[in-house]
N, C-alpha and C positions, 0 to 999 in steps of 0.2 A: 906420187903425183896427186892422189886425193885429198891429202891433207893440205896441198896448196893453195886451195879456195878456204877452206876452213880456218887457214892461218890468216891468209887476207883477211877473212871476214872478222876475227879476233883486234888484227892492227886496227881496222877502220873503225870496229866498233872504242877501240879504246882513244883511240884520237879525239872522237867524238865526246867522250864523256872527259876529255881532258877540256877540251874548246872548249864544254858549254860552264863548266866551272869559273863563275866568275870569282875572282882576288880585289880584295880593294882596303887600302891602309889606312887608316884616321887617324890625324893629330890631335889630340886632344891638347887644353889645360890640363893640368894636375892640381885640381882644387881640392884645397884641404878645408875638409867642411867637419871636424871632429871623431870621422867613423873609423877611419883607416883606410876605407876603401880605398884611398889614395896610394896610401902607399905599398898596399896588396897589387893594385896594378902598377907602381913603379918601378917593385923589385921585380915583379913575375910571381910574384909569391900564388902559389895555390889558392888563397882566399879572395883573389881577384880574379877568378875565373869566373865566377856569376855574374860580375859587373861587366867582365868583358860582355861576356855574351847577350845580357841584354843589353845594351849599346849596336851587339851590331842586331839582333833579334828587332828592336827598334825600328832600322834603318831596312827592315825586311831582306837581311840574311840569315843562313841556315847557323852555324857554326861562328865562334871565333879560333881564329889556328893559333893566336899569339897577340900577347901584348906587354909590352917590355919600357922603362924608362928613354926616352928622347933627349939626347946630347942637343945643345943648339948647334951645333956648328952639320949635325945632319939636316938641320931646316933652313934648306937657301933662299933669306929675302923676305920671310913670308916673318918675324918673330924677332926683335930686337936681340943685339948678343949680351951676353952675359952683361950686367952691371948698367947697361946704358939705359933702361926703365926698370929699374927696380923702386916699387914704393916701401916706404920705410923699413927698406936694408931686405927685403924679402925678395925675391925674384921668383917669379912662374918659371914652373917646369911643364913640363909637356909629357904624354905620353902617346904612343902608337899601339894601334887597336888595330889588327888582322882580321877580316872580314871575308867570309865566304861564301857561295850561296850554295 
């Protein structure tokens, strides 16, 4: 029976550090500016883990948890579909940047 306050106090406390955890996802472009950096964050690739993080470091979060290539058809409304604004035959991509504080 003593270990039942103990245990409460384990769940609340970890609730707690779950709530204050703020999540928050960024659309980016995927601009190709000659570095790669682009396409380090469009595969996942390990060498876009510095870019992630200062992107979200930037935006005053702690970590990035993930950032991965962006399908249009996952951004509704917000990003013309495939083909319909592409300038000369090139089309933006996009990528999502996981943010956490």
């Amino acid at each position: 029976m003593r270990s039942f306050p103990a245990l409460l106090a384990c769940v609340s406390l970890l609730a707690a550090s779950q709530a204050s955890a703020e999540t928050k996802v960024f659309i980016i472009a995927n601009q190709a500016d000659g570095y790669g950096v682009d396409q380090c964050l469009a595969k996942g690739d390990k060498c876009g883990a510095h870019a992630a993080l200062s992107y979200c470091k930037s935006r005053d979060f702690a970590q990035a948890s993930s950032y991965r290539r962006v399908d249009l058809d996952e951004i509704t409304g917000s990003v013309p579909k495939a083909g319909e604004d592409c300038r000369r035959g090139v089309c933006d991509e996009y990528v999502a940047i996981t943010c956490q504080r």
